[in-house]
N, C-alpha and C positions, 0 to 999 in steps of 0.2 A: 502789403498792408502791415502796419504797425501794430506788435500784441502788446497789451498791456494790462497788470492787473491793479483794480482799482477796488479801495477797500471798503468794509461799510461807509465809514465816515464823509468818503467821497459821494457815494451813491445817493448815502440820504439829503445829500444838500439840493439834489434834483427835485425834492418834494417837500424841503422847506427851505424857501424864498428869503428866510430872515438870518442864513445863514451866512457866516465869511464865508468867501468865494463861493458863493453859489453859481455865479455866472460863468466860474473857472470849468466847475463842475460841470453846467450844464454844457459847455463847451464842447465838452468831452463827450456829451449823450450826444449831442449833432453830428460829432466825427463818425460816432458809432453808427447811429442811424444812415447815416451819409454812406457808411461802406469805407472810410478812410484810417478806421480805427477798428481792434478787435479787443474787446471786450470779454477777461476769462478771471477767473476769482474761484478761493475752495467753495464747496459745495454750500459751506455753514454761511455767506452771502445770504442766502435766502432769508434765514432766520433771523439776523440782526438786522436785514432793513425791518421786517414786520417788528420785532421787536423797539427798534429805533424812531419808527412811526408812531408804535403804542404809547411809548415814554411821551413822546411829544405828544399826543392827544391829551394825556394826563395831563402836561401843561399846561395846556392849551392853545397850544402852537397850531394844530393842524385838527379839523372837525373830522366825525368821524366818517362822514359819505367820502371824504377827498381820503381817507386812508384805504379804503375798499378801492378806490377808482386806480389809485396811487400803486396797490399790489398788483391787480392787474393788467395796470401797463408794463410794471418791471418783469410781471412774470413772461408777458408778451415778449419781450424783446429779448426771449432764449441766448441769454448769457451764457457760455461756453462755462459750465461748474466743473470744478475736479472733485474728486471723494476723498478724503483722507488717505485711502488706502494708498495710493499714488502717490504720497511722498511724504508718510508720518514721520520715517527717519529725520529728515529736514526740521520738522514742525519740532524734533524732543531738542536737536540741537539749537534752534535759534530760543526756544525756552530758557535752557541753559546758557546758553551764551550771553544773552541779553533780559535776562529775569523776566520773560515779558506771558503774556498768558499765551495759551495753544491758541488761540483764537487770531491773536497777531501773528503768530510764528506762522499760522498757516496761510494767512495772507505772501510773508517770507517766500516758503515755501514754495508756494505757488508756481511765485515768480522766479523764482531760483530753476527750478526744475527745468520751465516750460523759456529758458532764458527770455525773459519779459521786463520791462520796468515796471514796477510801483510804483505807484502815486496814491498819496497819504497824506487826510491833513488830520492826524493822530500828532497833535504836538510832542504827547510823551512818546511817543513811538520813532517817530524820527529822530527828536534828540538822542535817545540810545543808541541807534541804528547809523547814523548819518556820516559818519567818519568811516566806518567799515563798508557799507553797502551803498558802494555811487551810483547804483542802478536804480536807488531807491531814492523818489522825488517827492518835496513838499509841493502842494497845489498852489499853496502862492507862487510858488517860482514857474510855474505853467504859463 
């Protein structure tokens, strides 16, 4: 089975429909679900999809009964999290290397540690990345 870690950016396009490559994304929930695909991310995953769902309800992207239905399908589908603790050295060097916030680097990380690809449709995030980290994939290119 294929590990791979998939960043918020990716996750939340499962639960909103009006995103680019939604389809790519969901793609990637059917591997998972299917067994074809393993599914592992830092543990802070949790907190930026609800957060990322809340922003969009502010918009008015997504109501709020489908945001409550929405966390508890992602929480259902026991996504393999890591803790910080597990690989913070990672997280302070791709900071630094790539000016980028602990929040990306830990995504980085993740995958570095647990030798994984990434997949990211963090536009500013890849452009930094992309030349040094071939492990690390934009979701258009999926």
């Amino acid at each position: 089975m294929n590990q791979v870690v998939l960043d918020a950016s990716v996750i939340l396009k499962w639960y909103l429909a009006d995103e680019k490559y939604s389809q790519k994304a969901l793609g990637l929930l059917y591997q998972y679900i299917s067994s074809e695909l393993e599914i592992l991310a830092p543990a802070l995953l949790e907190y930026e999809v609800v957060n990322g769902l809340l922003i969009a309800q502010k918009r008015g992207r997504i109501k709020e009964e489908k945001i409550i239905t929405a966390i508890e399908g992602f929480v259902d589908l026991e996504i393999k999290l890591k803790n910080l603790s597990y690989f913070h050295p990672r997280v302070m060097h791709y900071c630094k290397v790539y000016h980028c916030s602990a929040y990306d680097a830990s995504y980085l990380a993740a995958a570095e540690v647990e030798g994984a690809a990434m997949i990211t449709s963090d536009e500013g995030l890849y452009n930094a990345i992309k030349k040094d980290l071939k492990w690390v994939k934009w979701l258009g290119d999926i």
